[in-house]
C-alpha positions as a Markdown table, in Angstrom:
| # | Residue | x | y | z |
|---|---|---|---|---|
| 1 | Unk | 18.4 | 56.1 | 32.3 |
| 2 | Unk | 15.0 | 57.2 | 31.3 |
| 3 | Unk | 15.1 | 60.9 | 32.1 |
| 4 | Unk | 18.8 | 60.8 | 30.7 |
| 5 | Unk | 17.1 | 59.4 | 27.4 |
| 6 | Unk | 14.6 | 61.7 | 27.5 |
| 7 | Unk | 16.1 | 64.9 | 28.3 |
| 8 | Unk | 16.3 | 68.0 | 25.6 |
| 9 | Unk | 18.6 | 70.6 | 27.6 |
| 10 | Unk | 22.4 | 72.0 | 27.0 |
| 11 | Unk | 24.2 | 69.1 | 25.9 |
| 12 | Unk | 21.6 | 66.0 | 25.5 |
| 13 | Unk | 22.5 | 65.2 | 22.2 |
| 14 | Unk | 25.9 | 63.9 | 23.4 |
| 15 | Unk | 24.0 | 62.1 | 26.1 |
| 16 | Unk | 21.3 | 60.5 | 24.9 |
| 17 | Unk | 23.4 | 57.6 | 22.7 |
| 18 | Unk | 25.1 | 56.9 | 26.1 |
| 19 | Unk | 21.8 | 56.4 | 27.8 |
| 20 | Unk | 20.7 | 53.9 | 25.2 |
| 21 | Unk | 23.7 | 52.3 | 25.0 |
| 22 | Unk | 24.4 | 51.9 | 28.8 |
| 23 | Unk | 20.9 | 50.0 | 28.9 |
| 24 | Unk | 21.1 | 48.2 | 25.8 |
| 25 | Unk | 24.5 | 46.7 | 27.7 |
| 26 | Unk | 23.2 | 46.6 | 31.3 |
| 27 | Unk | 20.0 | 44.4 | 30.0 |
| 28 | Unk | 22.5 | 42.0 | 27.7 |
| 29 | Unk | 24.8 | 41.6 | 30.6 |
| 30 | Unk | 22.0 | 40.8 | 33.1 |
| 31 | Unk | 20.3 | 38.7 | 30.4 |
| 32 | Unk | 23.0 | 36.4 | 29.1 |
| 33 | Unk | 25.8 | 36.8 | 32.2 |
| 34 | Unk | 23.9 | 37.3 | 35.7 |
| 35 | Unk | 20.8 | 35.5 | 35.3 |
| 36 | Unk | 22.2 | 32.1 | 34.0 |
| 37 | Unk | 25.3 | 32.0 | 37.0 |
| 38 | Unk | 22.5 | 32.8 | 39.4 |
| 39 | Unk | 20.1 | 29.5 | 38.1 |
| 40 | Unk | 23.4 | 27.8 | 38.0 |
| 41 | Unk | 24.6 | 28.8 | 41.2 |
| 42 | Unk | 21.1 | 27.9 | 43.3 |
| 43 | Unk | 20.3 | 24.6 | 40.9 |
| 44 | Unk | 24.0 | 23.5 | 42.8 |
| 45 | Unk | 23.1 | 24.0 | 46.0 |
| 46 | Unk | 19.6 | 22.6 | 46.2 |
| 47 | Unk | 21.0 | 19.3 | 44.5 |
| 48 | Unk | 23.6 | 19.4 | 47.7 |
| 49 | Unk | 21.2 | 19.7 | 49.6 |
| 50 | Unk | 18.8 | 17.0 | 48.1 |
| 51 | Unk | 21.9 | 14.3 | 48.2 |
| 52 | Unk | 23.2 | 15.3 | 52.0 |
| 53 | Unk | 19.7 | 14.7 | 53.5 |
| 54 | Unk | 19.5 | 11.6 | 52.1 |
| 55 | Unk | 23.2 | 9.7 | 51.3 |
| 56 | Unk | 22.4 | 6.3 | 51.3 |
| 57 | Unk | 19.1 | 6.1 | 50.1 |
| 58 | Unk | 18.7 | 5.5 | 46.3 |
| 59 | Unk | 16.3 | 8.1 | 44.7 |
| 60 | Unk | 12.9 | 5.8 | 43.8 |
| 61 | Unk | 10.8 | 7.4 | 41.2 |
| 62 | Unk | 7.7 | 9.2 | 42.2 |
| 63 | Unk | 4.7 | 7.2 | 42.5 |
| 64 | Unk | 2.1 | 7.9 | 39.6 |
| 65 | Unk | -0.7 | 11.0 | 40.5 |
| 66 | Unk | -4.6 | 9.8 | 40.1 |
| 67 | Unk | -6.2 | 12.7 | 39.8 |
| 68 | Unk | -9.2 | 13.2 | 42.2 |
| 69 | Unk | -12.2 | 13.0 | 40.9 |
| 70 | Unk | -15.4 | 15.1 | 43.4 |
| 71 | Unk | -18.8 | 15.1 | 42.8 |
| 72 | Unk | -21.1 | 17.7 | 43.7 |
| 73 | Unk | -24.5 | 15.8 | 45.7 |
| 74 | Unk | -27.6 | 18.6 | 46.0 |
């Protein structure tokens, strides 16, 4: 769409709001159609996944994190 934008030939005054247009609507569409289905879609399937490898074991909470601490001996 760049080059379409961009052109200055025979007839690029009638096709330059088209170019600008069609990527102002591509962009929305991807931004606020595709993108979220796609999240929603894989979020789904790795929570199936999660509950058929383990069906009858209730999910504990994780154990708390120390952080380790090292100490650098010259």
């Amino acid at each position: 769409m760049i080059p379409v934008a961009l052109a200055r030939g025979d007839g690029a005054e009638t096709r330059v709001p088209i170019a600008i247009i069609g990527g102002l609507l591509t962009s929305t569409v991807l931004t606020l159609g595709i993108v979220p289905v796609v999240y929603s879609l894989i979020d789904g399937l790795r929570n199936r996944f999660r509950r058929s490898a383990r069906p009858d074991e209730p999910a504990a909470p994780p154990e708390p994190h120390e952080p380790q601490v090292r100490v650098a001996v010259k």
